[in-house]
C-alpha positions in Angstrom: 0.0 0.0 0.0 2.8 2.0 0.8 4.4 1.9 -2.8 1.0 2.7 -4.5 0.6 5.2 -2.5 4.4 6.5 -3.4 3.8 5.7 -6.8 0.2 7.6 -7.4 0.5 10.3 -4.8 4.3 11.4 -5.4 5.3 13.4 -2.1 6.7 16.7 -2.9 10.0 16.5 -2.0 11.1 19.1 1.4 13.9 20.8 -0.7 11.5 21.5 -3.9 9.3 23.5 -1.0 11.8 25.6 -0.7 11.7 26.8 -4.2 9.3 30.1 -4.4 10.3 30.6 -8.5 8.0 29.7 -11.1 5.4 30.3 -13.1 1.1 30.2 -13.4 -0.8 28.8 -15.6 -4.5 29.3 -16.9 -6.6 26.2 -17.4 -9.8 28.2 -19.3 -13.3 27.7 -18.3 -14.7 24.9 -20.8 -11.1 24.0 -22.0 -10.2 20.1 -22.1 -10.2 19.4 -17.9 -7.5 16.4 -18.5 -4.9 18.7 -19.2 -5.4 19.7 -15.7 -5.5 16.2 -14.4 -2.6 15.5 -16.2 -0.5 18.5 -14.9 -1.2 17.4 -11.0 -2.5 14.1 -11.0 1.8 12.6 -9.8 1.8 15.1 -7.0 0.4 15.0 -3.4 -1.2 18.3 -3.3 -4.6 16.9 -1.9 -6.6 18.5 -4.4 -9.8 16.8 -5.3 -9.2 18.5 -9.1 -6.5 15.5 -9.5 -9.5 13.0 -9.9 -11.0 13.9 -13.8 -14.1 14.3 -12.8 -14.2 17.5 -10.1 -11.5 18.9 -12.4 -14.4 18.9 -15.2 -16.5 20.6 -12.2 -14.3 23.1 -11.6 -13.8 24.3 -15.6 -17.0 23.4 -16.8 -19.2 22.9 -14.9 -22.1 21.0 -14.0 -25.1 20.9 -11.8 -23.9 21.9 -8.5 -21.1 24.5 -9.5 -20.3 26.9 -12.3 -17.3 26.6 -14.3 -14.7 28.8 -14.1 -11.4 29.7 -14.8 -8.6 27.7 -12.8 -5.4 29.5 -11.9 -2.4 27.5 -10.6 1.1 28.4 -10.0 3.9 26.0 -10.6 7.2 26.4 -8.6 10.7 25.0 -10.4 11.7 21.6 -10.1 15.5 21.0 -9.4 15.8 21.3 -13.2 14.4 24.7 -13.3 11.5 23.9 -15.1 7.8 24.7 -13.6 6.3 21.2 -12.6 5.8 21.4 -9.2 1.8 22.6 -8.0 2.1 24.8 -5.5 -1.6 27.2 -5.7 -4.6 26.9 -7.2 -6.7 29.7 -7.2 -10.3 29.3 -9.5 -12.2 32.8 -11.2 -16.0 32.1 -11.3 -18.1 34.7 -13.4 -15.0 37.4 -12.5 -14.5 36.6 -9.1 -11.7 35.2 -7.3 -13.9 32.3 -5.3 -11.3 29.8 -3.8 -7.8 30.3 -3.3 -5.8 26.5 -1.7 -2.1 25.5 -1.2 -1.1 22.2 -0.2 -0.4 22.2 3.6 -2.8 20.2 5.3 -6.5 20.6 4.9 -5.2 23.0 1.3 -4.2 25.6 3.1 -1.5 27.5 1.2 2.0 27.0 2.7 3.9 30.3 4.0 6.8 30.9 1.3 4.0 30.9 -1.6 2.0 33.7 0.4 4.0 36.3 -1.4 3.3 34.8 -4.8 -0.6 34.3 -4.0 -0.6 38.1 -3.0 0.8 39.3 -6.3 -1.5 37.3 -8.1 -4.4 38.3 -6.2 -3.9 42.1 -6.7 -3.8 41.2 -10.6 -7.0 39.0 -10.2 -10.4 41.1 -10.3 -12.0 41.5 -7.1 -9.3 39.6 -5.8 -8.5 41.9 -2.7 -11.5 40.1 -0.9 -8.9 37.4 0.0 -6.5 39.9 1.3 -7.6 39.8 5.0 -6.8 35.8 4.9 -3.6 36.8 3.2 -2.7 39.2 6.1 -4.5 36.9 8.9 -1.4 34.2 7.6 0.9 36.3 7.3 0.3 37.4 10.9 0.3 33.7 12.3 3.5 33.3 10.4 5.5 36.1 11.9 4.0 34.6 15.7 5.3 31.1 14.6 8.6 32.1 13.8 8.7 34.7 16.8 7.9 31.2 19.0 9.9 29.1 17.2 13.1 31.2 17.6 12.3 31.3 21.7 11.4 34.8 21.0 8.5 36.7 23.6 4.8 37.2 22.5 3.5 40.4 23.5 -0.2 40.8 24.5 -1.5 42.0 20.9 0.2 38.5 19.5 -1.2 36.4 22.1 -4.6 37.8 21.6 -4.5 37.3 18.1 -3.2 33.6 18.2 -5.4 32.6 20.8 -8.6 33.6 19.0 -9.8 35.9 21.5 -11.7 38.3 19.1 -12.4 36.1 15.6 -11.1 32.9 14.0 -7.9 33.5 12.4 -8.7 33.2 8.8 -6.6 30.8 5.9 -7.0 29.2 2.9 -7.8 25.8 3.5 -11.3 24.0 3.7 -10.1 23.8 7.3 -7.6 25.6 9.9 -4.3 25.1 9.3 -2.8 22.5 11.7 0.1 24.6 12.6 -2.1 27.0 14.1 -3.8 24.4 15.9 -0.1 22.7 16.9 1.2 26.5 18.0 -1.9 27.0 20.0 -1.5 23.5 22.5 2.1 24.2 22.7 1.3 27.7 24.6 -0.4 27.6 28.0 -3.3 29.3 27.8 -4.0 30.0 31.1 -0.3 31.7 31.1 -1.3 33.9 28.3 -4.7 35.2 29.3 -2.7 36.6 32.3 -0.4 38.7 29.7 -3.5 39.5 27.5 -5.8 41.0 30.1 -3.6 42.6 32.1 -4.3 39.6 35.2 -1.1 38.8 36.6 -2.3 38.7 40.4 -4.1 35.5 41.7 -7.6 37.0 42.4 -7.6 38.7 39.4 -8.5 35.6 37.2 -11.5 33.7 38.8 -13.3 30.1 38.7 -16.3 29.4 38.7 -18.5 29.5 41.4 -16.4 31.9 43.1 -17.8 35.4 43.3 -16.7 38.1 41.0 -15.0 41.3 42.3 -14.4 44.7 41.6 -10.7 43.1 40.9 -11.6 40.2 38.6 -10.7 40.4 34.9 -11.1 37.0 33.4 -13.8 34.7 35.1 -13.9 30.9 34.6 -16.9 29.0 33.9 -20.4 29.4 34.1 -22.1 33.1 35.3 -25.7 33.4 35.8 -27.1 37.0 35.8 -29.7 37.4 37.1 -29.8 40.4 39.3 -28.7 44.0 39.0 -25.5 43.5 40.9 -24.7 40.7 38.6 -25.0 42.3 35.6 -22.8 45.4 37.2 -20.2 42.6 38.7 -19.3 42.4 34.5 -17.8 46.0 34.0 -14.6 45.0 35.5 -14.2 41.8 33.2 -12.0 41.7 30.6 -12.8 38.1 29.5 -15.0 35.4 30.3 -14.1 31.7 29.7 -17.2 30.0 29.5 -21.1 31.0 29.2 -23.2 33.1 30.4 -26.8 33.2 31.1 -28.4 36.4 30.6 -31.5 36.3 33.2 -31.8 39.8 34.0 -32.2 42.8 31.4 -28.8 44.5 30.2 -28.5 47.7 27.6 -27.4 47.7 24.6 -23.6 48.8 26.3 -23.4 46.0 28.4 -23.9 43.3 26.1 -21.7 44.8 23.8 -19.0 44.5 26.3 -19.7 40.7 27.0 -19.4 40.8 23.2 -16.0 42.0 24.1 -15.5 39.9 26.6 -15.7 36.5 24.9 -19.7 36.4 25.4 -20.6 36.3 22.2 -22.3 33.1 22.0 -24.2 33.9 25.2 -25.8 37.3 24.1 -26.5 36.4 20.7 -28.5 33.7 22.6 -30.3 35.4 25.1 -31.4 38.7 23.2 -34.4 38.5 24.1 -32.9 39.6 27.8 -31.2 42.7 25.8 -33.0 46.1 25.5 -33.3 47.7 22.0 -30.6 45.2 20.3 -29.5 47.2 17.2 -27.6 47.2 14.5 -24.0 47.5 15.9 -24.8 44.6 18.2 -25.8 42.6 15.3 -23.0 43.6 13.4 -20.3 42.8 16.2 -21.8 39.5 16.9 -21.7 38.2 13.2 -18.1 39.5 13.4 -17.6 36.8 16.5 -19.4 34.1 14.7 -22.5 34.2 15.9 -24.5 35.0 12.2 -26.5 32.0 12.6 -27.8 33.2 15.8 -28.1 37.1 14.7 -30.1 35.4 11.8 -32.6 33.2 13.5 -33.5 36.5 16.2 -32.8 39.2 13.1 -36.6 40.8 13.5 -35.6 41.5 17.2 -32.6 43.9 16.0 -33.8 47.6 14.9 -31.9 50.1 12.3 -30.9 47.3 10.8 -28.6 48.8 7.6 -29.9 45.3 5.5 -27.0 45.6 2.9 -24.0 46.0 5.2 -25.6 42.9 6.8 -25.8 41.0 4.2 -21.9 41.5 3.2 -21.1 40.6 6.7 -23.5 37.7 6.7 -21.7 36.3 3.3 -18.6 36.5 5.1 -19.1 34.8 7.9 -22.2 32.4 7.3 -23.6 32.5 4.0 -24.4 28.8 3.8 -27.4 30.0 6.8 -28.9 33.2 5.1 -31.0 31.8 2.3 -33.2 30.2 5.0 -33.9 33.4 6.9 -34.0 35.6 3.9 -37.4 36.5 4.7 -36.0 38.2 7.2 -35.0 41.0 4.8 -37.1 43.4 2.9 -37.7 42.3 -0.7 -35.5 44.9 -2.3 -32.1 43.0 -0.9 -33.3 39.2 -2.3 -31.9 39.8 -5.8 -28.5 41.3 -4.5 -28.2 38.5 -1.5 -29.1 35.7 -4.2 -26.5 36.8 -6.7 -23.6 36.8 -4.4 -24.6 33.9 -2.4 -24.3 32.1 -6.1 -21.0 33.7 -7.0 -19.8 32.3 -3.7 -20.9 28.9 -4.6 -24.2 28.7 -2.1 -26.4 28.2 -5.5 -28.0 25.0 -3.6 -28.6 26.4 -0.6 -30.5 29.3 -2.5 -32.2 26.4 -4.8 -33.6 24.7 -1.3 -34.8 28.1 0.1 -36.4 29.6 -3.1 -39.7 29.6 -1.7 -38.9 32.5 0.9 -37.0 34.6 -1.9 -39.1 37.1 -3.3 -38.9 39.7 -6.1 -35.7 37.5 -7.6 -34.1 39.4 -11.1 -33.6 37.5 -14.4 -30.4 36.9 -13.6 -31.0 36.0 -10.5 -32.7 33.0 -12.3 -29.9 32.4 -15.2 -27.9 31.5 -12.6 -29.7 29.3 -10.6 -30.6 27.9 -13.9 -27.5 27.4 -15.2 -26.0 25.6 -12.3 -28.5 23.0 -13.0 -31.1 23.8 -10.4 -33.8 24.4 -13.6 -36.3 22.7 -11.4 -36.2 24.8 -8.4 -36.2 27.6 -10.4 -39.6 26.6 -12.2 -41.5 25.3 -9.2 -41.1 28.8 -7.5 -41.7 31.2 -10.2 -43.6 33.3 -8.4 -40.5 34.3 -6.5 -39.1 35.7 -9.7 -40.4 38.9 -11.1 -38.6 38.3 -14.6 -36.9 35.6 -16.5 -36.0 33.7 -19.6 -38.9 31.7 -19.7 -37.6 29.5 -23.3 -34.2 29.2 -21.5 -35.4 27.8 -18.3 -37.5 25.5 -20.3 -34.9 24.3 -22.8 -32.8 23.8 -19.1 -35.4 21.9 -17.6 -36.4 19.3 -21.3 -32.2 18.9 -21.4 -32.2 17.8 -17.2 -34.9 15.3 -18.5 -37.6 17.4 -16.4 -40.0 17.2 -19.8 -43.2 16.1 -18.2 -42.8 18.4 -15.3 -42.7 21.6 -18.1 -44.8 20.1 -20.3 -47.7 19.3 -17.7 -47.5 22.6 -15.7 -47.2 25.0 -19.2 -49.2 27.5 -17.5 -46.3 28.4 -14.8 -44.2 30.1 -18.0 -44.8 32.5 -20.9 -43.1 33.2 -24.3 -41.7 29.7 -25.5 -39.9 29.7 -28.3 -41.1 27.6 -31.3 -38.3 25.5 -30.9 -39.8 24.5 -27.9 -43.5 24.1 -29.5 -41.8 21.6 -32.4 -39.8 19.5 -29.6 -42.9 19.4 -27.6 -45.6 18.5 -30.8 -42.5 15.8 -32.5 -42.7 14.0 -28.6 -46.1 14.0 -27.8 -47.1 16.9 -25.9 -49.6 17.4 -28.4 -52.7 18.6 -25.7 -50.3 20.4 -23.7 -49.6 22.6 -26.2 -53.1 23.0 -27.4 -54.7 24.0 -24.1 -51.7 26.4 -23.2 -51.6 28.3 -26.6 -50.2 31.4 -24.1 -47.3 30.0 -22.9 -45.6 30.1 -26.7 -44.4 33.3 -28.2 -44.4 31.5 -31.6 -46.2 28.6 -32.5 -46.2 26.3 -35.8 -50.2 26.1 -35.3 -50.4 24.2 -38.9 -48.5 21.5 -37.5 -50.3 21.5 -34.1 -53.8 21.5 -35.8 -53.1 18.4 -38.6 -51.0 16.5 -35.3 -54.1 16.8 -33.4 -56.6 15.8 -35.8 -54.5 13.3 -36.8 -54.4 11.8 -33.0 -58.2 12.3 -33.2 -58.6 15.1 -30.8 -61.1 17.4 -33.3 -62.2 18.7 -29.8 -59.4 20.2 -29.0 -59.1 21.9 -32.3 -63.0 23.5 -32.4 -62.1 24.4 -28.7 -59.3 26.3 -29.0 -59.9 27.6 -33.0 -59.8 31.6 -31.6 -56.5 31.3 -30.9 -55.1 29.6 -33.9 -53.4 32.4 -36.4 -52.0 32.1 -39.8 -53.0 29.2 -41.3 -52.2 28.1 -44.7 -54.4 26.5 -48.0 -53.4 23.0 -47.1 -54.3 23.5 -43.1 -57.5 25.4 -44.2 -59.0 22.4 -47.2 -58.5 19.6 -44.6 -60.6 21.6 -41.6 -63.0 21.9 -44.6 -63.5 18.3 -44.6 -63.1 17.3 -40.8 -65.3 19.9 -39.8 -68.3 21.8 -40.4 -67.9 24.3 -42.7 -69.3 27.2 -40.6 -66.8 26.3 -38.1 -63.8 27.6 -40.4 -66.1 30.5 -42.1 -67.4 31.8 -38.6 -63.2 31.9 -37.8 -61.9 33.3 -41.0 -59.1 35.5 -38.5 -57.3 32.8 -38.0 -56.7 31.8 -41.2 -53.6 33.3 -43.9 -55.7 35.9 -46.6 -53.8 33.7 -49.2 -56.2 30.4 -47.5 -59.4 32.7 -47.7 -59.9 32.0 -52.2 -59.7 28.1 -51.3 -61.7 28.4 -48.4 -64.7 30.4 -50.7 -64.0 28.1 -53.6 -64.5 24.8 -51.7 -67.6 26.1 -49.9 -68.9 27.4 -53.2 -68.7 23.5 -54.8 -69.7 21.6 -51.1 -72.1 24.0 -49.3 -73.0 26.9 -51.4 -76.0 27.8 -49.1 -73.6 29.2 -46.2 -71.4 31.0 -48.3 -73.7 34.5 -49.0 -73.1 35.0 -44.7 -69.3 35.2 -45.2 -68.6 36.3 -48.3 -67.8 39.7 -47.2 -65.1 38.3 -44.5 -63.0 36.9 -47.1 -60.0 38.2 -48.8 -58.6 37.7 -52.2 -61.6 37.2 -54.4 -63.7 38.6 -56.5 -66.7 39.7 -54.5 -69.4 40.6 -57.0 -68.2 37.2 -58.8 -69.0 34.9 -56.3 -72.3 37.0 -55.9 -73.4 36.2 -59.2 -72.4 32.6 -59.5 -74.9 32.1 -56.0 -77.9 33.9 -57.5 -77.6 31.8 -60.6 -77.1 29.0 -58.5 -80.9 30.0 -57.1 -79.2 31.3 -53.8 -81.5 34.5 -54.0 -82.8 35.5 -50.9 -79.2 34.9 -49.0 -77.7 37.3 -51.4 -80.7 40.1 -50.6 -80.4 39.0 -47.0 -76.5 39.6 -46.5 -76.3 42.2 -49.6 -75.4 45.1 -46.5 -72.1 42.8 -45.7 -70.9 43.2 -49.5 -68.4 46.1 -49.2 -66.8 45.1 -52.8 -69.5 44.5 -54.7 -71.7 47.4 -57.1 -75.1 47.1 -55.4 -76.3 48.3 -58.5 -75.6 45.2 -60.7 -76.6 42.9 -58.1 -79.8 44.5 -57.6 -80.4 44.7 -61.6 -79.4 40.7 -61.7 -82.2 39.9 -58.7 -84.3 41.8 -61.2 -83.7 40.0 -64.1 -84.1 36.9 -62.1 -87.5 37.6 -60.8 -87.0 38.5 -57.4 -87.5 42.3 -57.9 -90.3 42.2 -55.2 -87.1 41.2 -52.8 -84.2 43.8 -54.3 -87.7 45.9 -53.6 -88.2 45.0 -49.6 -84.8 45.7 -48.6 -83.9 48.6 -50.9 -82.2 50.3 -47.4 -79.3 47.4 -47.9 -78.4 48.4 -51.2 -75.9 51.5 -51.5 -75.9 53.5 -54.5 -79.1 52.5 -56.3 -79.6 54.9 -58.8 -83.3 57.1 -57.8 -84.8 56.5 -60.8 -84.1 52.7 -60.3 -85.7 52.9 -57.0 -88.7 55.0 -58.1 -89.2 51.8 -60.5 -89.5 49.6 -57.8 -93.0 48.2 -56.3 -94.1 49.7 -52.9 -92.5 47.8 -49.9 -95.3 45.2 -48.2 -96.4 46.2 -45.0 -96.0 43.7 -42.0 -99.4 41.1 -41.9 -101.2 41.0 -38.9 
């Protein structure tokens, strides 16, 4: 096991380390992954991007991350050539979003933290990494200052001992020389250094009594009288909890903040008067986000953006669950960042509290493969790409949930419409006509009648636009005629001469009703060819409808057919009859009784 080990995870030799020359190189998001793979894959670094398939994750892609850019910096081998993996740094959408070396746990080892600092000034937005930078570069300077038998002042020991945050590195995890440094020291020895308690009484156990002289108390304090709470003004530190049973300002518990208390104030606000935004803001700084979070209505003047950056900081993994919590305005903003920072899952789980959420609030989420969430809470979305999130959802396989809930999105594509109608989504589409931006309705109405669901056709006819000849002759013979004259709209003008002729030959009787509605004939023609066809009294009923026709001659061919007595009882239909051709005409009957 040993040897395979040796042989597959080649340990980097100690003198190599010592090497800080080289050179970086850019593996481009979407590039070929194995080239990656095959520049790290001999080399212990304890990168998961040595196994092909997070390296594909990391450039492009997939459903639980978005592909980026992946930065890593060789350092020389002893031939002088750049082999040996030292950093990797990855660029998501613009932003530097992970930055690993390979000490334990990936942090980044300390000769390489000059390197990763150049390169992160070059990087965009990569200053947001500086703090970590200078937190390890801190921890370095104590670690040599111990190392060499050198004296730790009180700002050092502070700092090393964690007293006011978590000292902050690269790794998934602290760094195990901080951890190693920290046993080595006595504690106890430092806190007297730190807070100034060098006499005996000065640092107290628990259940002793505080007094006025005590600066670091041990253990557990219950406060739950006045004098209790005004015992804490002379503490400097408390190791242990705290439980908050009496009321305390806004002053006080900022100074058990101070005092290490953090945990116990964040949970007992409730015993805090008026907790407001400084308080909030101090105890996210110390870690306690989760708890600022979960009690976040309970803080007033809250300044909800400056939050929010000090929330992603610290706990961003925790906010999408309480992000009702914040006013509507801020969802978009939090949501974006949260999914630049690699928390698009968390987002996807909590979508149903987001509210108000931008288009690209839901490109995003859509494009890290989380299509689904997306579409099941569209109403936390005021905009999106409806046809992208639907082409997302048909490629994740996701086709029956679109397909059968068509009335959750708008403005499909006709792409869509022809993948849908070619794999059988043929009564989806036709009872959700308003989802589709453009649809192929010729093909939808012959797919439907040809899967025998006429119904659906007569049903939703209104909607229908454009249809050609071929389209038009077949509803001719599926269905009754007045159903495609009494819908003539929907139909291409070029359709409407086929449409007149075939009624002419099959059903001559309804065609005098519509003959005005249709387009690209000759009006008057058609008129003439019905009264010779005996079709009389339709003509004289509908003769008002006949906008293209010369009144005149129609009214002299009713004449000449013997139906003058007719032209005569609706004279007020004709326009433009000559007067001496109405003068000519018999008196009008009067109604019978």
């Amino acid at each position: 096991m040993y040897g395979w080990l040796l042989e597959h995870f080649k340990p980097i030799n100690t003198e190599l380390l010592q090497i800080t020359e080289g050179s970086w190189r850019v593996y481009p998001k979407g590039s070929d992954h194995m080239k990656l793979v095959d520049d790290i894959k001999q080399f212990g670094t304890g990168w998961c991007t040595r196994g092909p398939e997070s390296a594909k994750a990391y450039i492009q892609g997939n459903d639980r991350q978005r592909g980026g850019d992946m930065h890593l910096f060789f350092s020389n081998d002893a031939d002088g050539h750049p082999t040996i993996p030292r950093v990797s740094m990855v660029v998501v959408d613009g932003l530097v979003s992970e930055v690993r070396g390979i000490e334990s746990k990936q942090n980044v080892d300390a000769r390489m933290l000059p390197v990763v600092e150049t390169k992160l000034l070059e990087l965009p937005h990569g200053e947001r990494f500086l703090p970590k930078l200078r937190d390890m570069q801190q921890f370095n300077r104590i670690e040599s200052l111990h190392e060499s038998g050198g004296s730790l002042d009180a700002a050092d020991l502070r700092f090393l001992h964690e007293f006011d945050r978590k000292i902050e590195g690269f790794g998934i995890e602290a760094s195990a020389r901080i951890v190693r440094l920290q046993k080595r020291r006595n504690r106890m020895v430092d806190m007297r250094t730190v807070f100034d308690a060098h006499e005996l009484d000065q640092i107290v156990h628990a259940p002793a009594p505080m007094t006025s002289r005590t600066r670091v108390y041990i253990g557990e304090w219950v406060a739950n009288t006045v004098a209790d709470v005004a015992a804490m003004t002379s503490l400097r530190w408390i190791e242990g909890t705290v439980k908050l049973q009496y009321p305390i300002g806004v002053q006080e518990a900022m100074q058990l903040v101070e005092c290490g208390a953090a945990r116990s104030v964040a949970i007992y606000i409730e015993h805090v008067q008026g907790p407001n935004h400084e308080l909030a803001m101090k105890l996210i700084e110390r870690g306690e986000g989760l708890f600022v979070l979960g009690h976040l209505l309970r803080y007033s003047g809250i300044d909800y953006a400056l939050l929010s950056l000090e929330l992603l900081k610290h706990c961003p993994k925790y906010i999408p669950e309480y992000i009702d919590y914040f006013p509507d305005e801020y969802h978009s903003g939090i949501c974006r960042l949260l999914c630049l920072a690699g928390y698009n899952a968390a987002c996807a789980v909590s979508l149903r509290l987001f509210k108000k959420l931008n288009k690209e609030c839901a490109k995003m989420l859509i494009d890290d493969g989380f299509g689904l969430a997306v579409f099941d809470n569209v109403r936390s979305f005021v905009s999106m790409d409806y046809d992208h999130l639907a082409r997302r959802l048909i490629a994740d396989g996701q086709c029956d949930r679109l397909m059968n809930n068509l009335d959750q999105v708008y403005g499909l594509s006709r792409e869509v419409v022809q993948w849908g109608l070619e794999n059988g989504y043929v009564i989806q589409i036709a009872k959700h006509l308003g989802s589709f931006s453009d649809v192929p309705y010729d093909g939808l109405v012959l797919r439907l009648i040809s899967s025998g669901k006429k119904d659906l056709v007569a049903a939703h006819i209104g909607k229908y636009t454009q249809l050609n000849v071929d389209t038009a002759r077949i509803m001719l013979a599926e269905f009754p005629k007045e159903l495609v004259l009494s819908n003539l709209h929907v139909f291409d003008s070029r359709a409407h001469p086929a449409i007149a002729e075939d009624v002419l030959a099959q059903a001559p009787e309804l065609l005098p009703q519509y003959l005005g509605q249709i387009n690209g004939i000759d009006e008057q023609k058609y008129v003439f060819q019905l009264i010779h066809m005996g079709l009389d009294p339709q003509v004289v009923q509908h003769v008002a409808t006949l906008k293209r026709s010369d009144h005149y001659a129609i009214a002299q061919r009713l004449v000449a057919a013997g139906h003058i007595q007719d032209v005569s009882q609706h004279r007020a239909c004709f326009q433009n009859l000559p007067k001496i051709f109405v003068d000519e005409l018999p008196p009008r009957r009067g109604p019978r009784f």
